[in-house]
C-alpha positions as CSV (number, residue, x, y, z in Angstrom):
1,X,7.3,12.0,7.1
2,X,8.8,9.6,4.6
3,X,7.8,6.0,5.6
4,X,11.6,5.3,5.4
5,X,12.6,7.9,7.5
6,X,10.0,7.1,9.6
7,X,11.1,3.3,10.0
8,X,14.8,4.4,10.4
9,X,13.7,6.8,13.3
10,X,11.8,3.7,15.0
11,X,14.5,1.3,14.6
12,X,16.8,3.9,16.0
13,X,14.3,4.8,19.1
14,X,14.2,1.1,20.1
15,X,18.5,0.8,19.6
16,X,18.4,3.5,22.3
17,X,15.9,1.8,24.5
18,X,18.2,-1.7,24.3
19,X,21.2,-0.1,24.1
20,X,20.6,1.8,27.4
21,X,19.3,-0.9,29.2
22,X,22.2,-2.7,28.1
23,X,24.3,-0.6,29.7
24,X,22.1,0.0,33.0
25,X,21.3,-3.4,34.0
26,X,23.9,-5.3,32.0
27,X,26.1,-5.3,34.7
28,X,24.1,-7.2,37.2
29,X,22.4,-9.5,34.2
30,X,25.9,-11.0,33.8
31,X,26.7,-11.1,37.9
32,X,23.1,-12.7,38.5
33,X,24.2,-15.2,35.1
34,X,27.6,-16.1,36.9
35,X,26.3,-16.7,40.4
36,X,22.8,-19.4,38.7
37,X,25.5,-21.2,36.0
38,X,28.1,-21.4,38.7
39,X,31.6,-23.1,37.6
40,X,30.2,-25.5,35.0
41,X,28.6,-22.5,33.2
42,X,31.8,-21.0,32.1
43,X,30.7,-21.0,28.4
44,X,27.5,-19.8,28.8
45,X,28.7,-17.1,30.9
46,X,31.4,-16.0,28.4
47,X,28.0,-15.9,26.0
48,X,26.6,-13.6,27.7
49,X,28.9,-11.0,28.7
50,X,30.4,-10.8,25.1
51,X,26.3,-10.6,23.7
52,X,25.7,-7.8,26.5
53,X,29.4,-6.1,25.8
54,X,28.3,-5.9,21.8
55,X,25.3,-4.0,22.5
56,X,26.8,-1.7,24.9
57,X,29.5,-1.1,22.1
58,X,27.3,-0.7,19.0
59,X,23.5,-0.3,20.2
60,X,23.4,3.4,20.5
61,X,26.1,4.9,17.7
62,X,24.1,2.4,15.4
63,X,20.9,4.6,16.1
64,X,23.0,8.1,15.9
65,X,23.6,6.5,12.4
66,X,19.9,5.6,11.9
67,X,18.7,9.2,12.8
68,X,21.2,10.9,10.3
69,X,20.1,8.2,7.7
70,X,16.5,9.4,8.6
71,X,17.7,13.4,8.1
72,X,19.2,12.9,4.8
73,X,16.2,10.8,3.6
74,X,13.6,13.3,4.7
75,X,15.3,15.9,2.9
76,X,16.0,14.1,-0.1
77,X,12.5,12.6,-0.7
78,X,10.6,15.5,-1.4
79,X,13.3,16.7,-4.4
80,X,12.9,13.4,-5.8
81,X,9.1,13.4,-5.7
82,X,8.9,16.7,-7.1
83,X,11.0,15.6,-10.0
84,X,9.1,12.2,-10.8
85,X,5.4,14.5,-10.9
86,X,6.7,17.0,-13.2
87,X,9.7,16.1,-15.1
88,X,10.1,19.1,-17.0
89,X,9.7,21.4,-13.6
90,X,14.0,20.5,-13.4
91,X,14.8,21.7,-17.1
92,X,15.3,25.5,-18.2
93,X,13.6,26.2,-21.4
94,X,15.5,27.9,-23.9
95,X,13.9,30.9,-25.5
């Protein structure tokens, strides 16, 4: 595997993992916030639930994007490797 492919893939695997957590426990992260920070933590609490609401929203369609990025680079990098060893493999020879 392509080591770019293969750090797109990892990057997207660990979007997932956040990205679902996110949206699992996110919902009682922010209720647990609200009821320690109590009325003076208004700002803090806002904080959080829009840094929570952001990964719920782009976390996981950012890895979709990451996995597709991966596909087209796997299948690219071999046609580009076999060009740069034999230059003249790309060229039809005249007779």
């Amino acid at each position: 595997m392509h080591p770019t492919a293969k750090r797109c893939v990892q990057w997207a695997v660990g979007l997932v993992l956040v990205g679902t957590a996110a949206i699992v426990f996110g919902t009682e992260l922010v209720i647990r916030a609200s009821e320690h920070l109590g009325q003076n933590g208004a700002l803090a609490f806002w904080l959080i639930d829009y840094v929570i609401g952001g990964i719920r929203l782009f976390a996981v369609p950012i890895a979709a994007a990451l996995v597709a990025a991966a596909v087209v680079v796997q299948a690219l990098a071999p046609a580009r490797d076999a060009e740069a060893a034999d230059p003249e493999a790309g060229e039809s020879r005249a007779p």
